[in-house]
BALOBA-1460 file (C-alpha; in Angstrom, 3 decimals):
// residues 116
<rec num="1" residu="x" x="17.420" y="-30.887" z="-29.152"/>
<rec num="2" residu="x" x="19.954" y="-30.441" z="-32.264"/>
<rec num="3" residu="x" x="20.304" y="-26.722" z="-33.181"/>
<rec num="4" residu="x" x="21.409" y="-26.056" z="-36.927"/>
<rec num="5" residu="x" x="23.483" y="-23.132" z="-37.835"/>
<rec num="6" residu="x" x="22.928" y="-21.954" z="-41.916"/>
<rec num="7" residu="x" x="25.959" y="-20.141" z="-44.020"/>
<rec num="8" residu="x" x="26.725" y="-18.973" z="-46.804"/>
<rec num="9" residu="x" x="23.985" y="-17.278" z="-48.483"/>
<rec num="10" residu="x" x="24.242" y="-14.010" z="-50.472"/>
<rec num="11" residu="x" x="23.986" y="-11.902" z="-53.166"/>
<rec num="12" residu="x" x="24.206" y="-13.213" z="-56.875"/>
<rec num="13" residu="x" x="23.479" y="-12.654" z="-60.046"/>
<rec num="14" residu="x" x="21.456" y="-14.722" z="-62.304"/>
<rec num="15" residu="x" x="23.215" y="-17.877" z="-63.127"/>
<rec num="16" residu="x" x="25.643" y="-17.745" z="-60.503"/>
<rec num="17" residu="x" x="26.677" y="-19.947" z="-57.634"/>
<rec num="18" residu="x" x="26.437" y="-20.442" z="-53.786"/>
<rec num="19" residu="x" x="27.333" y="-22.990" z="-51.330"/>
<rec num="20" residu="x" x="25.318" y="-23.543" z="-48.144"/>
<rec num="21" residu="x" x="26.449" y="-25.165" z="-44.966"/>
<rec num="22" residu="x" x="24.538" y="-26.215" z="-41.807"/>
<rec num="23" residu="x" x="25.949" y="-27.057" z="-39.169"/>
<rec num="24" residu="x" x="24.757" y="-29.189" z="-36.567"/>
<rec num="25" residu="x" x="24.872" y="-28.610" z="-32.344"/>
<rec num="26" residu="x" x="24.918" y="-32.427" z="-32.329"/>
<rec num="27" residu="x" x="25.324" y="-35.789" z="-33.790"/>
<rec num="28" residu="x" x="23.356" y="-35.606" z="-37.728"/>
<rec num="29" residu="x" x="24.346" y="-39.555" z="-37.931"/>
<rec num="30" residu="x" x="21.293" y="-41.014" z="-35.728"/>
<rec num="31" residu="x" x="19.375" y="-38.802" z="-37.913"/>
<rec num="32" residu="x" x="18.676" y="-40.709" z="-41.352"/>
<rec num="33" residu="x" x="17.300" y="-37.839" z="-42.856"/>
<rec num="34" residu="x" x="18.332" y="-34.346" z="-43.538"/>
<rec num="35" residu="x" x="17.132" y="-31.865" z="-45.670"/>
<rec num="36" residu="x" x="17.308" y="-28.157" z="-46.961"/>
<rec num="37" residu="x" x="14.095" y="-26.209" z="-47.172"/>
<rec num="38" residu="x" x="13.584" y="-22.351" z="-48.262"/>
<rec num="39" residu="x" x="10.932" y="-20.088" z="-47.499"/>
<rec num="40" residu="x" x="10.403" y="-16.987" z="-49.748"/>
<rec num="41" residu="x" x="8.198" y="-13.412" z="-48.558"/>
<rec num="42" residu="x" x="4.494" y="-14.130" z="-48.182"/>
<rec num="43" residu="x" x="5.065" y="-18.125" z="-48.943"/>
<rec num="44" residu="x" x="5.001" y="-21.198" z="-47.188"/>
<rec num="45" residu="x" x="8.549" y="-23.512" z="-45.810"/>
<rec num="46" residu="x" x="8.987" y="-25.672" z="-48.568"/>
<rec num="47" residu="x" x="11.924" y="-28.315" z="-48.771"/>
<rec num="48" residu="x" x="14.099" y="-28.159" z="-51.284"/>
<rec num="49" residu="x" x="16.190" y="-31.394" z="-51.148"/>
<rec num="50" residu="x" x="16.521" y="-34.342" z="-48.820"/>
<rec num="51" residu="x" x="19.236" y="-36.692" z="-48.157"/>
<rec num="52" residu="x" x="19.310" y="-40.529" z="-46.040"/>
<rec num="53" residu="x" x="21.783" y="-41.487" z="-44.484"/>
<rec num="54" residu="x" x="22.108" y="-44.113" z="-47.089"/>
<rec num="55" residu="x" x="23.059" y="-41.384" z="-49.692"/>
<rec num="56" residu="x" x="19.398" y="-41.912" z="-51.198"/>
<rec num="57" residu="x" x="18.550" y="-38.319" z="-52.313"/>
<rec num="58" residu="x" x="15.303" y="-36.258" z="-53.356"/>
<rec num="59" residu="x" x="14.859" y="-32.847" z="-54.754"/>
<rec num="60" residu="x" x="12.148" y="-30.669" z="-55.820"/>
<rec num="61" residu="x" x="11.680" y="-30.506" z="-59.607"/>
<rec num="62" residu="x" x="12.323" y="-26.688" z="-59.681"/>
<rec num="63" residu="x" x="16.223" y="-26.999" z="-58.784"/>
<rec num="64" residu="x" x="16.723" y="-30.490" z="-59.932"/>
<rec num="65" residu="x" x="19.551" y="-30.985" z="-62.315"/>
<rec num="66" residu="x" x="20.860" y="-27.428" z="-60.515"/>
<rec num="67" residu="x" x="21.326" y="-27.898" z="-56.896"/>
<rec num="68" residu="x" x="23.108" y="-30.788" z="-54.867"/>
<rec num="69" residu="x" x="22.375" y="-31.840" z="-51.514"/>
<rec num="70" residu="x" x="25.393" y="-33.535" z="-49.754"/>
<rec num="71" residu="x" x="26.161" y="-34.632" z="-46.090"/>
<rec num="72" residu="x" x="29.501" y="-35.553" z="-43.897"/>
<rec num="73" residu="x" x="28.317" y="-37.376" z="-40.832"/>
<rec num="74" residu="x" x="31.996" y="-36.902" z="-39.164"/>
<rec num="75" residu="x" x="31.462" y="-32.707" z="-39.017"/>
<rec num="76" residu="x" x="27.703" y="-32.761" z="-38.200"/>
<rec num="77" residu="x" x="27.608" y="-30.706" z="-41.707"/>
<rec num="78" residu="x" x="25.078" y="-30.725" z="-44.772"/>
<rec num="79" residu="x" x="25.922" y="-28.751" z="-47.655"/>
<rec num="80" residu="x" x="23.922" y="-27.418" z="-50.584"/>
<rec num="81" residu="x" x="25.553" y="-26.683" z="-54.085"/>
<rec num="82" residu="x" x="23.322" y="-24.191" z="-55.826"/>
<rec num="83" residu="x" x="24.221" y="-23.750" z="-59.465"/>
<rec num="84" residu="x" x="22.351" y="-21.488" z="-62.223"/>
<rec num="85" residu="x" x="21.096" y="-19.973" z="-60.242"/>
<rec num="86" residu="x" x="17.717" y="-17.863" z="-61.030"/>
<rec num="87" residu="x" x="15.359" y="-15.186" z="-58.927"/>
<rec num="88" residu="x" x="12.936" y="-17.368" z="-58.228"/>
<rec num="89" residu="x" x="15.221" y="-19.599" z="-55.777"/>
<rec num="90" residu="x" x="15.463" y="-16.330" z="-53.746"/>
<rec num="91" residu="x" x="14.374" y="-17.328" z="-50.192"/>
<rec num="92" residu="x" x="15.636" y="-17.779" z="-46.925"/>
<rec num="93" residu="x" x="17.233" y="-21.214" z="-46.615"/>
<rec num="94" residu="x" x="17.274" y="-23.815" z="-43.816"/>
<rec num="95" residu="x" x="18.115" y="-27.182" z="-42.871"/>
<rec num="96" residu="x" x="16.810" y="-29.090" z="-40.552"/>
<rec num="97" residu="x" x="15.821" y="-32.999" z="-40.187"/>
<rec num="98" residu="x" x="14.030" y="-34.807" z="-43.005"/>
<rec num="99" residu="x" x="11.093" y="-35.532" z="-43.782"/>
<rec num="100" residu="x" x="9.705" y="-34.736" z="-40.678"/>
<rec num="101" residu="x" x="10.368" y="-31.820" z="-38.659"/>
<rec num="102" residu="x" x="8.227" y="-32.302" z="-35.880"/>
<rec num="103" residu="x" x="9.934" y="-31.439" z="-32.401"/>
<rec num="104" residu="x" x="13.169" y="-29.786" z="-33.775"/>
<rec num="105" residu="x" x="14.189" y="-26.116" z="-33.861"/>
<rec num="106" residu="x" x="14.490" y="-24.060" z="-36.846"/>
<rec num="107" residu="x" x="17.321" y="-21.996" z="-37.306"/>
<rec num="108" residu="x" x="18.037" y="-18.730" z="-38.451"/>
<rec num="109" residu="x" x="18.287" y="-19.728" z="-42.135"/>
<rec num="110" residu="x" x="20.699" y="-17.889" z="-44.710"/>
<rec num="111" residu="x" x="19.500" y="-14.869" z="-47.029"/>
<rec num="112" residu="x" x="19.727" y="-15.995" z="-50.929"/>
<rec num="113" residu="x" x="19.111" y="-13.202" z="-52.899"/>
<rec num="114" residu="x" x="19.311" y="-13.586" z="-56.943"/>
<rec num="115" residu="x" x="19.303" y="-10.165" z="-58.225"/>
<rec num="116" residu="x" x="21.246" y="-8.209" z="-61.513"/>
């Protein structure tokens, strides 16, 4: 099974920026979906956006018009641009296949943490 490896989370303050990568143990290319989900304290996974192969893309309303989901095939890497960033997209973020995530492993995820 593909193992994903999450990066750069951090600390930031409101309205800042952060850049996640996840990196993939094998080929993302077969897989036509990939997505980026974050799970906050006491709440449920929840994805955040979702990419095809195709370059189709879907994101939840909260971080629409804020965050960009993008993938390279040829590194086995998707990225996510978080801009504006505000305390409520605090969370622990992971990738992982999309929009099913049946029979895969979860990673560790990456701390965000939006604090002044």
């Amino acid at each position: 099974q593909v193992q994903f490896v999450e990066s750069g989370g951090g600390l930031v303050q409101p309205g800042g920026s952060l850049r996640l990568s996840c990196v993939a143990s094998g080929t993302i290319f077969s897989r036509p979906g990939m997505g980026w989900y974050r799970q906050a304290p006491g709440k449920q996974r929840d994805l955040v956006a979702g990419i095809w192969s195709t370059g189709s893309i879907h994101y939840a309303d909260s971080v629409k018009g804020r965050f960009t989901i993008s993938r390279d095939n040829a590194k086995n890497t998707v990225y996510l641009q978080m801009n504006n960033l505000k305390p409520e997209d605090a969370a622990v973020y992971y990738c992982n296949q999309w929009p099913s995530t049946v029979n895969t492993n979860w990673g560790q995820g990456t701390q965000v943490t939006v604090s002044s």
